[in-house]
N, C-alpha and C positions, 0 to 999 in steps of 0.2 A: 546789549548785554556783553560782559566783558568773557572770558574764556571761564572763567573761575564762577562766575553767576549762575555762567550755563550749567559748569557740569553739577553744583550744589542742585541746581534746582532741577535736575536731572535725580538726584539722591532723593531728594526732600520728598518728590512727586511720588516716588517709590513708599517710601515710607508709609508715605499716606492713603497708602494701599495694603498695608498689612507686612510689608518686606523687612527681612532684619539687613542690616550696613556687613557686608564682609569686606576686608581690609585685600590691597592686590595680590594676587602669589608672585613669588619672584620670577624673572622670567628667566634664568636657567633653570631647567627643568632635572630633577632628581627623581628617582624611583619609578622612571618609565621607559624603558628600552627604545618605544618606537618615536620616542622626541627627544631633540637635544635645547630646545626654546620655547614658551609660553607662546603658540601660535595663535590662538584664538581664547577669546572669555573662557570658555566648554570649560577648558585641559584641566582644572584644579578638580571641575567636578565629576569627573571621568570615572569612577570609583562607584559616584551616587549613583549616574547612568547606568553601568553597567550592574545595578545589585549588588556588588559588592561591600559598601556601606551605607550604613544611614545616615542620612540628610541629620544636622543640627537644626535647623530650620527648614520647610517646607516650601518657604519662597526667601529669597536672596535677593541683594541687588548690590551691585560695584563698580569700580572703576579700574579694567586689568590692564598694567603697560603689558604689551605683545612684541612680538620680533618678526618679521617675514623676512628671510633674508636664506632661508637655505629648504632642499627639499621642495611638496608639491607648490608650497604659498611662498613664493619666492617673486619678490617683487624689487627686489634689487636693482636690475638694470634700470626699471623705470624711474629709479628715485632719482627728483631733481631735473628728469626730462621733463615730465607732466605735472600736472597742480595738483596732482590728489593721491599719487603713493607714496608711501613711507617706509624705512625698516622699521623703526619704533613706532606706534599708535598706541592710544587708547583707544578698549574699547570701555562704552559703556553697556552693562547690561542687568537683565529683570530673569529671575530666574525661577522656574517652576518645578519642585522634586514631587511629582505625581499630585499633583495638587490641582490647580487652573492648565488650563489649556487653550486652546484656539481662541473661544469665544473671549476670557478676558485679554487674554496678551493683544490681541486684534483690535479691540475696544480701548482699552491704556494708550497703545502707539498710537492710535489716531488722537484721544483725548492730551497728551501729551504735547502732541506737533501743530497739532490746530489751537486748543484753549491755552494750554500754557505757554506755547513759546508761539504761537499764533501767527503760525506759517500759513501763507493763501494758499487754501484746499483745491486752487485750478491750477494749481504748478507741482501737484504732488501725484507721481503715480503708483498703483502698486502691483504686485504681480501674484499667482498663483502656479502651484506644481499642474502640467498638462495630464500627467501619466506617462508610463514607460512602459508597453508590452512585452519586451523582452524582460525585463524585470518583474513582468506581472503584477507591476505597481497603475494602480488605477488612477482615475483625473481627482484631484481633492475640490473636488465639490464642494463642500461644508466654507472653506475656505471661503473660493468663491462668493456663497450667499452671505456669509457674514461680514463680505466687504461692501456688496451692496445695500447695507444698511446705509453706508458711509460717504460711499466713491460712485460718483458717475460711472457707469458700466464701460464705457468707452476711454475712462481712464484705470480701467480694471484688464490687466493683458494677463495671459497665457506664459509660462515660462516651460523651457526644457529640461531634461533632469541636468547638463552641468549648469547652466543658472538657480536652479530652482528646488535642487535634491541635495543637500549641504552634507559632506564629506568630513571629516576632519582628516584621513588617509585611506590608505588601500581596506584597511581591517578598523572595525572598534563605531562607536555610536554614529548613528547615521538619520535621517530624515527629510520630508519634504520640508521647504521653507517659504514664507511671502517676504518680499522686499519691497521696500517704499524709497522710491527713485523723489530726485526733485529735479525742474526743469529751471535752471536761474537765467537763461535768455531774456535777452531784451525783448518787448511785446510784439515787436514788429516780427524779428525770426520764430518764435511763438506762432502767429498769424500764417508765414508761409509756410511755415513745417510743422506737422504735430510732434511733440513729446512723446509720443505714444511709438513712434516709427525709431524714435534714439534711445530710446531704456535698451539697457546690454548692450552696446553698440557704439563702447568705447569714447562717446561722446565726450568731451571736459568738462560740459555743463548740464549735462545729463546726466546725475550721480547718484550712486546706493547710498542712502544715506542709515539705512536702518533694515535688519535682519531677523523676521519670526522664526525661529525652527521649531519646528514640533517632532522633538528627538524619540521618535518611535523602535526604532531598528539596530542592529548590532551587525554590521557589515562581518562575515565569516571569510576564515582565511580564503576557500574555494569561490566568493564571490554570493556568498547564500544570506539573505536577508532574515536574521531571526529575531522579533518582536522582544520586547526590555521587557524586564520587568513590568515597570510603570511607563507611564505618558508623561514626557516633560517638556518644559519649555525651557528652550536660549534663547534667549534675545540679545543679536549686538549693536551697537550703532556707532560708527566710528567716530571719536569725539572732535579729532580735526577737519572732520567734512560737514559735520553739525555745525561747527563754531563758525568754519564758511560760511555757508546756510545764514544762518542767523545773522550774522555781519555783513550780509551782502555783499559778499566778496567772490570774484569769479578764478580767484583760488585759495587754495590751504594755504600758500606761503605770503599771503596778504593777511591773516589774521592777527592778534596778536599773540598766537599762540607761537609762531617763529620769527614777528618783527622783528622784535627787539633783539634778537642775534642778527638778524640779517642785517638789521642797522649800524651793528656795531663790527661787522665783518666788512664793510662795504665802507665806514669808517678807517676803518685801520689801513684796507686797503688803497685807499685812494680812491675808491671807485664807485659808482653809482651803481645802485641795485634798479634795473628797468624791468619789470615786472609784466609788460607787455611786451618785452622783445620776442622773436620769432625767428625760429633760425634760418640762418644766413644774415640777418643783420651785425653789426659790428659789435655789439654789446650782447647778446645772445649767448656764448658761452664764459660770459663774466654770469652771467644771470642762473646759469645752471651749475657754477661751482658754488654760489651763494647757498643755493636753497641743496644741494647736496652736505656742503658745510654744518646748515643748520639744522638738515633732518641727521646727520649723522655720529654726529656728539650725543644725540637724545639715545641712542641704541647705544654705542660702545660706553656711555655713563655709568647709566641703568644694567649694564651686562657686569661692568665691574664692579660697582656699588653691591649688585647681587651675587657677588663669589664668583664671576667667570673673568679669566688673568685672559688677557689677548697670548695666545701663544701658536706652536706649528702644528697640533692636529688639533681635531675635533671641532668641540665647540669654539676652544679656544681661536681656532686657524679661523673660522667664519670670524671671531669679531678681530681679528688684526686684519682680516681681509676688508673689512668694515670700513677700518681706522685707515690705512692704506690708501682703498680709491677714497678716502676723505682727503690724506694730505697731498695728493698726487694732484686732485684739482686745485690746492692750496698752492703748491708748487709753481707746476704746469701751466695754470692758468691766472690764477690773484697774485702771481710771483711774490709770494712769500718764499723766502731763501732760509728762513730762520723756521725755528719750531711756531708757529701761532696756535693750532687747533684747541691746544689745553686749556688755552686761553678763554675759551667758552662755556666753561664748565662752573665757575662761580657765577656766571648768569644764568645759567639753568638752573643750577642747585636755586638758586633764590625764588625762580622762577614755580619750581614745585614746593618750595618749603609750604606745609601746612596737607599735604595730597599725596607726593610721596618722600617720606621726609629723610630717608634711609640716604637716599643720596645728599642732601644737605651735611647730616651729620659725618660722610664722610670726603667731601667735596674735596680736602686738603691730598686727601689719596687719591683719589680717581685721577685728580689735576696733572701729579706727579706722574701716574701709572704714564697717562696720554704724554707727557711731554718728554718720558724715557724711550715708545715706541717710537714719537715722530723723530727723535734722534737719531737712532738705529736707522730707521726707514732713510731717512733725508741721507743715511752714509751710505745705506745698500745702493741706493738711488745714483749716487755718484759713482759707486762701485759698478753698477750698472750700465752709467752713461761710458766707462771707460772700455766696459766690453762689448757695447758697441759700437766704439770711436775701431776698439780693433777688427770689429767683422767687415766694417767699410771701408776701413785706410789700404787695407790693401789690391781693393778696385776701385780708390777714390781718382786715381790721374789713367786707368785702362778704359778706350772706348774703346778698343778693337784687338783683334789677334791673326796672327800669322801661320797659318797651316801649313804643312810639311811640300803641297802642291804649291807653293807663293801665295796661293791664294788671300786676299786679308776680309774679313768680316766683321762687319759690324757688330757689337755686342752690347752697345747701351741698355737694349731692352732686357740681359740676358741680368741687369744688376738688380740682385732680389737678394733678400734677407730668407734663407733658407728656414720651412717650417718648422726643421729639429731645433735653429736659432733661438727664432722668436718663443719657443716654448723653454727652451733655455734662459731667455731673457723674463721670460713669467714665472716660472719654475721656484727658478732661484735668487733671482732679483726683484722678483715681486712688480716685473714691469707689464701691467696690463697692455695686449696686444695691440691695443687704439694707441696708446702709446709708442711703440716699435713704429706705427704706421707711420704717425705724424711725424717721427725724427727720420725716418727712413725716404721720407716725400722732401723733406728737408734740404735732402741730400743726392736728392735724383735716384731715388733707390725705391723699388717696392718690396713688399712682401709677401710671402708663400704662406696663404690663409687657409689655403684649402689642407697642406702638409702641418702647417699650427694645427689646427683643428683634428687632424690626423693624431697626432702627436697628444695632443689634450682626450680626447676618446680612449687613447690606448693606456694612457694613467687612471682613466676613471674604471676601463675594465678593470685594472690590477685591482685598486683601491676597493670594488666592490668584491671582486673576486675573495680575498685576502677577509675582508668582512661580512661574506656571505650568510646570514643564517635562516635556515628553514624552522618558523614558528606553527605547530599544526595549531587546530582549534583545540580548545578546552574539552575535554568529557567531565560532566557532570553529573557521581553517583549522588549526590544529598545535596538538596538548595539548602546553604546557607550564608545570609548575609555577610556575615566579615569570621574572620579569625582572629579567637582568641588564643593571647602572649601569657603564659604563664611562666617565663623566663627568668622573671625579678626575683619570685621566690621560688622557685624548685629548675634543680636539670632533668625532672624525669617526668613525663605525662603520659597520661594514658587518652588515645586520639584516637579516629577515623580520617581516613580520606576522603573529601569532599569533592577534589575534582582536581585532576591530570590533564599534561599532554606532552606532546614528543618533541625534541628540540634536536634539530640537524645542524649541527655548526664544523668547520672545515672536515666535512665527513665522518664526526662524528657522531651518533648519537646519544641523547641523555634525554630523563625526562625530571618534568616540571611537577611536584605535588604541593595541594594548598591541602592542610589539616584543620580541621573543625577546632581544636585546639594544640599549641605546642611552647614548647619552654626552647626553642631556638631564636637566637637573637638576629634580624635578618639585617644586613649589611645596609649601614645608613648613620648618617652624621662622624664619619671618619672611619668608625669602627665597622669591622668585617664582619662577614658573616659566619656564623657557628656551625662546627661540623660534628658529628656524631653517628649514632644512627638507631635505626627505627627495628624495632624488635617486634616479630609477630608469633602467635600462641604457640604455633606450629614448630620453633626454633629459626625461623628462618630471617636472617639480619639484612637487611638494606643500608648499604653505608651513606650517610649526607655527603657530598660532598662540598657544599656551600648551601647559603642560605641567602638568597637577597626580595628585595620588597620590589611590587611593582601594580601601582595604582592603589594601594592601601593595602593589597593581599601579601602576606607573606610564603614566600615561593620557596620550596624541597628541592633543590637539585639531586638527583640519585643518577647510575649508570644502568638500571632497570628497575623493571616493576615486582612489584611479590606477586606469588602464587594464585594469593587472595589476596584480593584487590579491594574485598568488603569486610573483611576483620578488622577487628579492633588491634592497635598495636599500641608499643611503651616508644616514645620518643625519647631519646638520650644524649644530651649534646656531651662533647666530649670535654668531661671534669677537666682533665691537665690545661686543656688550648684556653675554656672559658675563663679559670682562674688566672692566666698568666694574663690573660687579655685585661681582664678586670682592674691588674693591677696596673699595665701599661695605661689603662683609662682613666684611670685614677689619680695616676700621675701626671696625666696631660692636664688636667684641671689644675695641679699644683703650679705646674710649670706655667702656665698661662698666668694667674695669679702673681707668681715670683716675677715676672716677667713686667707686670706691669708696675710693680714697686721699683725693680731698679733701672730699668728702660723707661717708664715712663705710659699713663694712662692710653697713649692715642696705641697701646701696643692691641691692636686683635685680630682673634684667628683669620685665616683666609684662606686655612685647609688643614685637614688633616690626615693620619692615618694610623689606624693603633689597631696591631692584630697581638699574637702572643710572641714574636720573638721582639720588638721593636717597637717603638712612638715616633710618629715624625709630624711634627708639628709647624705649620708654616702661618708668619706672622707678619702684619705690614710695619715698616720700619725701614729708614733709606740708608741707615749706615752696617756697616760688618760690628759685633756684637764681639768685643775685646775678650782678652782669654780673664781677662780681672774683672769684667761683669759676667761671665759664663760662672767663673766660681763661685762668685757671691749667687749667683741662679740660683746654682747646685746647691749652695751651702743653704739657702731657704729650704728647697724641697724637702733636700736631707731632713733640717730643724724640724717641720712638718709632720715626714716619719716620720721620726723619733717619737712626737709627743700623740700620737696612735689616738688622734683624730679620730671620735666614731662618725659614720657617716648619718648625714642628715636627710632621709629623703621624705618628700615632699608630692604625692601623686593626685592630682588632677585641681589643680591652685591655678583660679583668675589669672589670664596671661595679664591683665589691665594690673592688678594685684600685685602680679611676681615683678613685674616692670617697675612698678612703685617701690619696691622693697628694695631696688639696687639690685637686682640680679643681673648675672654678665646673657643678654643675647646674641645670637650670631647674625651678622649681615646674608639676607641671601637665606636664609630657612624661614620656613612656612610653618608658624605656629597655630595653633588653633584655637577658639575659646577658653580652652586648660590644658596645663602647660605641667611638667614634671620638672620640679628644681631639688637638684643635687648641692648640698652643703657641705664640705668640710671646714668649721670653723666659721662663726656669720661673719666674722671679722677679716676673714680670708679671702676666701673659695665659695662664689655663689653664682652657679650658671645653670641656666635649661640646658635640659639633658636626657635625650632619651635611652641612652647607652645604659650597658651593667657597670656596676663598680664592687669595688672592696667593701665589705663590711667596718674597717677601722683603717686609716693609713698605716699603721705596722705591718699592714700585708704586703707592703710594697716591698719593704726591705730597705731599697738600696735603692737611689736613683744616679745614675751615670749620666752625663751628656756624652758623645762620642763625635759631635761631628757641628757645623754651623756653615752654613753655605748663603748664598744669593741664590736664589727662585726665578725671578722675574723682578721686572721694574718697582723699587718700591716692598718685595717680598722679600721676609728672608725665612727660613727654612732650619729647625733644628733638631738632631738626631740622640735618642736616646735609648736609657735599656733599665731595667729593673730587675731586682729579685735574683735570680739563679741567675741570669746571661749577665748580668752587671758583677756576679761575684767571680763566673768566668773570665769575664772580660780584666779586673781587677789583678787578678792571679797569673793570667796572659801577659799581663805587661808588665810586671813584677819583676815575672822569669826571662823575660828581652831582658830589664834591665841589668837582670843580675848574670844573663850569657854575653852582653857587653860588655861589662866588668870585668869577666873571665879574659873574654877576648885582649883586653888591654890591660892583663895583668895586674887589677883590682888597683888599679888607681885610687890616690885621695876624694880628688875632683873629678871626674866622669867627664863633666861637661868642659871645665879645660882640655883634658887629654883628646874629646872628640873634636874640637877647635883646633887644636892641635894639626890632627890628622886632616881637619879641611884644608887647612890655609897650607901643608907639604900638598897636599894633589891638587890644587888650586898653582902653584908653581910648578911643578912638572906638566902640568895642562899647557900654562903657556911656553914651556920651553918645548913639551913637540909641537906645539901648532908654530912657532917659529923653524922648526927642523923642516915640519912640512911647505910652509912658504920658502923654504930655500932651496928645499926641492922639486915645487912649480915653477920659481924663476927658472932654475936649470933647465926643467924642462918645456919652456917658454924656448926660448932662445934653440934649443934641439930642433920641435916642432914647425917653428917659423920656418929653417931653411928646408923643411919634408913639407913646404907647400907645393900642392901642383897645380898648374895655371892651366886652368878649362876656358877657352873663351876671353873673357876678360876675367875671370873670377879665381880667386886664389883659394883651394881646396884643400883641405886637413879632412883627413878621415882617421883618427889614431886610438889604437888602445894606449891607454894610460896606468899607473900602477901608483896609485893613488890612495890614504885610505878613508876618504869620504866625500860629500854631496859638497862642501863649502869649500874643499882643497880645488876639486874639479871645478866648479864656478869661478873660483877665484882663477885658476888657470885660464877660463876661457874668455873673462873678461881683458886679461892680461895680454893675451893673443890680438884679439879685437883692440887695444889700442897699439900694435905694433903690425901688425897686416893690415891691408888695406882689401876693400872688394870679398872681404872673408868670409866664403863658409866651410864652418867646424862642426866636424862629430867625434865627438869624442864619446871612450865605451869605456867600463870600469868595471871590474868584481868585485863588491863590499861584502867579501865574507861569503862568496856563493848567490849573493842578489845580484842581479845587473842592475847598470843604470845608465842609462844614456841622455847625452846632450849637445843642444844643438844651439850655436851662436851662425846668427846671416848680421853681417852690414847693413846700417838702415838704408843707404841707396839701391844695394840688390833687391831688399823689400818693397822699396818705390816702385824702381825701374825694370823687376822681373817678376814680382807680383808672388815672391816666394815669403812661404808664412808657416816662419819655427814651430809654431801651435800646430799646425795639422801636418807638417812632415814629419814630425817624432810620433802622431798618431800611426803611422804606417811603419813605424819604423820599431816602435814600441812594439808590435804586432809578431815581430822574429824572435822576441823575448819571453811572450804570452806573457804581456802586461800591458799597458796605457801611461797615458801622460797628457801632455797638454802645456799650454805656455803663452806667452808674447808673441806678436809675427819675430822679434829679431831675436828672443831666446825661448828657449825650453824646455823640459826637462821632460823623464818617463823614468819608470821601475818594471820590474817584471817577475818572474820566478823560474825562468828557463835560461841559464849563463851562458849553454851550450850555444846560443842564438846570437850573441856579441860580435861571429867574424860575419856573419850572415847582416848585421847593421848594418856595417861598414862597408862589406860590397854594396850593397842597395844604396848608399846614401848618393852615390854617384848618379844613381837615376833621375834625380830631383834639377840636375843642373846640365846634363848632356842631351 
């Protein structure tokens, strides 16, 4: 069976069981605080688990791509070591909303593994939960017997609660699970070793191929196990260890679910893909940048396809972390010099067309997004390799040194790349530390792993510190299933509180309310969350101050609790915010619209953000967006206004439906069976939407752009205003023009007269910066004869009177080709800043192992400022002037 047979008839078999088809959720993950990725099947239905909503269907069945790659399920290092982890997988799974249980999910998996894909039932094992007495969790027995209908007892084993008690994190749905291992050994290692001794046990042909959970529990913050609602079933099975399986293959990356990339990587490169290498053989790390290449394009595709841009924090930073160790083996090791990675992205996109099709439709993006990072990367990278060409040059020809006793010692061993370094070299240049190693070994150099790692702990305290927050448990006055949005049509409800809790974040407290009903809009698909507030009989006011969604519930931010905590109260979003919002939302649809008449179809969103001062709206496109296609934008929306557009809405319309009708969807949202489509003009403006809007576009008013930027590779970004801030904004610039005016004496031409005035201070520029080089030469030539000779070495230590950073450069370079053996410190006041800098001879750098970069750090230090530089030059600042005679005494330390 080919990869594509399997997973259908993995669908089909469902079906035929009563299952409706769910489509995959994306795998960046929205409206759930405690994940930033689709880690498991579960995560879409987290909501149903937890009571929070109801199931559409009763039982489910799909196919989710997932990410492992940060947090508890992090499987990243292994990828590309061993044959069976991935960042990206499918999983496949069969899902139970209080419906079946144990006995059918137990009965399916084996009818499934055995009659339809008709694996030998003496190579398959399975497992059961043991019990856990500290948890007070008992043996699942039930399990057990209903596997002995099936399975030889003896290929029926015991698990512990971390194999066998399935987690998704620390808090949230929890339960025991069975796993069905397969044993793909040859018959003869079969015969000397049972399967039964290699299940969990890290084996590579000993493999979980398939996961029952029977999601009973809701892990509580303090560690307390409190029973769900209902009784459900997850079931996963990961599709690339199946497709092994099935293909008789004794790895993932021999299926053809990664061939055909690896064939064509392995093509390009030159080089043969050995599939059975081992490391230490010669082809062994060709073989592991292969199957890294090609598990790692499927994750960073899929992440951008679904709305996550590679960028420096968050989610973002995990997938350029991603992309990164992908082109560093590309580099490194396939000596690709040039960008290639992107390159693999029309063969995946083809590869999933018809499964997941999202990435197909936007292949021509992703392709570009990937082939701007390896760009950037490939320079950081050289940037990289030059700092550290400098950490080593300057103990590249020192094997020993001379102590003050004569004594000389040996120091070869003492040559190490310092652990503040090498975290320097990760930090900022993106050079993972097995890297530092291998160019560091290169060079006769080791490095300070234990001080890296030092150094890397002590960022990750910051980093959590800085993002600490304390979530308590829920309190639950009134079960009730979900929260109803009364938002569309009224700002005032009259609600209860269903259930609270306290939220500690950088010391401060707030608390969490979900309302049985409310007309607050919770922060989701760009637009913000509503703030207002909650009015109770007594007179006493609770202010909102945000509102956002998390797991289907909609969440009350407040700064305390009321009185009474069981009365009824009026919820009130705040009229002024919600209208200006509505109208900035309103506009963003226009603008989107406008945008793809005069830029062009392939124009769609890739983020947004519309609260009531502002719209920013980010859009993929590779070029800057001309100030003569900005007007024409503007000039649509505007047209738009004008003709007061009533709004068209559309609430709970066939997503199959609204897709047919030509409605705009977004890449990367999770739509559901019925879908809300917002109209203005069918001819126009037709996008899903769950956002508020204007009643007619004459509520907009006025639409302004103010700004147009680059985002990211491939993204660009555009700033707008409406209504009142656009009429200010109007009136503001008006009044510049007409205080310019003033200023230049109400000129004809404006725009001559300020021409004018550039191209006069445009020539006065360069006639001082001529005055100033006339008077560096001068004092060139002064400086030279106030060298004093240390040693062999010609010393300048001088204030200079100077007035800026490029006069003084220019001097020291100046210096440096007319002295020989030179070192220069030179100190300057620019206006009350100091600045100091330092020029050494590249033979004193050789032959005395002195380095401009770490003596201006010590010297910087008489300033209270920093600096840094080249070994032969470099520069500092500071904010203490008084420190300048105190440099220059000190510099003489460095050489006597």
């Amino acid at each position: 069976m080919t990869a594509t047979e399997i997973r259908q008839a993995f669908l089909d078999f469902f079906v035929s069981k009563g299952h409706t088809i769910v489509p995959s959720a994306p795998i960046v993950i929205k409206n759930d605080p405690t994940l930033m990725f689709t880690n498991a099947g579960m995560n879409q239905f987290k909501d149903i688990f937890l009571g929070e909503a109801a199931p559409k269907a009763s039982r489910v069945a799909d196919t989710q791509r997932c990410l492992r790659v940060s947090g508890k399920h992090n499987d990243l290092e292994e990828v590309g070591i061993d044959t069976y982890h991935h960042t990206m997988f499918e999983m496949l799974g069969n899902w139970s909303f209080g419906d079946y249980f144990k006995k059918e999910a137990i009965a399916w998996s084996w009818e499934l593994l055995t009659e339809v894909y008709k694996l030998p039932k003496d190579r398959l094992y399975v497992t059961y939960f043991e019990g856990d007495e500290k948890e007070g969790l008992e043996k699942d027995t039930e399990t057990y017997e209903l596997w002995k209908q099936y399975v030889a007892e003896d290929h029926i084993l015991r698990g512990n609660k971390k194999d066998n008690f399935w987690e998704m994190g620390e808090t949230g749905p929890c339960g025991p699970c069975s796993e069905i291992h397969f044993d793909s050994r040859p018959d003869n290692e079969r015969a000397e070793v049972s399967g039964a001794i290699l299940v969990n046990a890290d084996h590579d042909q000993v493999i979980e191929i398939w996961n029952d959970v029977f999601m009973q529990f809701n892990r509580l913050k303090g560690g307390v196990l409190q029973p769900l609602p209902n009784k459900h079933v997850d079931t996963g099975m990961g599709f690339e260890r199946l497709v092994r399986v099935l293909q008789g293959k004794t790895s993932n990356y021999d299926t053809d679910v990664f061939q055909p990339m690896i064939q064509f990587i392995a093509e390009k490169s030159g080089k043969k893909y050995n599939s059975a290498a081992k490391p230490g053989d010669a082809d062994w790390n060709d073989a592991v940048a292969m199957r890294v290449l090609a598990d790692h394009i499927r994750a960073i595709s899929f992440a951008i396809a679904d709305g996550q841009l590679p960028a420096s924090n968050k989610a973002g930073y995990v997938i350029r972390r991603i992309l990164r160790r992908a082109v560093r083996y590309s580099y490194q090791t396939l000596g690709f010099k040039e960008p290639f990675f992107n390159q693999l992205v029309p063969l995946l996109a083809e590869q999933f067309k018809g499964v997941f099709d999202n990435l197909f439709e936007q292949k021509d993006f992703v392709q570009k997004v990937i082939l701007e990072e390896e760009i950037a990367f490939l320079r950081t990278l050289s940037s990289g390799i030059r700092r550290f060409n400098e950490l080593t040059s300057v103990f590249a020809s020192i094997t020993s040194v001379e102590y003050p006793d004569g004594t000389i010692k040996d120091i070869e061993s003492g040559r190490k790349i310092s652990g503040e370094h090498a975290f320097e070299l990760s930090d900022t240049y993106g050079f993972p530390v097995d890297l530092t190693e291998l160019m560091a070994r290169e060079r006769g150099f080791t490095v300070d792993i234990e001080g890296f790692n030092k150094a890397l702990a002590e960022q990750k305290t910051r980093s959590r510190a800085a993002t600490a927050i304390d979530t308590g448990d829920w309190i639950v006055l009134k079960d009730d299933e979900s929260v109803e949005f009364t938002g569309y049509d009224e700002t005032e409800t009259i609600a209860h509180i269903v259930k609270y809790r306290k939220v500690t974040a950088k010391g401060k407290e707030q608390y969490q309310l979900v309302l049985d009903k409310t007309p607050f809009y919770a922060e989701s698909g760009g637009q913000v969350g509503d703030k207002g507030e909650l009015v109770f009989p007594d007179g006493e006011i609770i202010l909102v101050t945000d509102t956002k969604k998390e797991n289907g519930l909609i969440v009350h931010f407040t700064d305390k609790l009321p009185q009474d905590i069981d009365d009824a109260l009026t919820a009130i979003v705040d009229p002024a915010l919600r209208s200006q919002t509505n109208s900035n939302h309103s506009a963003t649809h226009l603008l989107h619209a406008a945008m793809k008449q005069v830029l062009g179809t392939h124009v769609n969103q890739k983020g947004s953000l519309v609260n009531a001062d502002y719209l920013r709206f980010d859009f993929s496109h590779f070029a800057k967006v001309t100030d003569e296609e900005l007007a024409q934008i503007e000039s649509i929306v505007n047209q738009k206004v004008r003709e007061n557009i009533p709004l068209k809405e559309e609430r709970s319309v066939l997503y199959a439906e609204a897709i047919t009708s030509g409605v705009t969807a977004l890449f990367g949202e999770k739509y559901g069976e019925y879908v809300r489509v917002i109209t203005f003009d069918d001819n126009f403006s037709k996008e899903l939407c769950g956002g508020t809007h204007v009643k007619a576009t004459g509520q907009i008013g006025f639409f302004k752009i103010i700004a147009e930027s680059a985002v990211a590779a491939g993204v660009r970004r555009i700033e707008a205003i409406t209504g009142v801030a656009a009429e200010k904004y109007i009136v503001t610039q008006n009044a510049l023009v007409n205080q310019l005016k003033e200023l230049l004496k109400n000129p004809k031409d404006l725009s001559k007269s300020i021409e004018g005035l550039l191209d006069e201070n445009a020539k006065l520029k360069k006639e001082i910066e001529k005055s100033i080089l006339e008077k560096s030469s001068g004092l060139k030539t002064e400086l030279a004869q106030k060298a004093e000779v240390i040693g062999d070495v010609n010393f300048i230590a001088q204030k200079v009177a100077l007035p800026n950073a490029d006069a003084v450069k220019n001097l020291a370079y100046q210096l440096k080709d007319i002295v020989s053996n030179l070192f220069l410190v030179l100190v300057a006041d620019f206006d009350g800043k100091p600045s100091i800098t330092v020029m050494i001879a590249e033979n004193l750098v050789k032959e005395k192992g002195l380095h401009a970069g770490n003596i201006i750090k010590e010297l910087a230090k008489e300033v209270k400022g920093g600096g840094g530089g080249q070994p032969f030059f470099a520069t500092a600042g500071g904010s203490d002037v008084s420190g300048l005679d105190n440099v220059l005494a000190k510099a003489t330390t460095f050489i006597k």
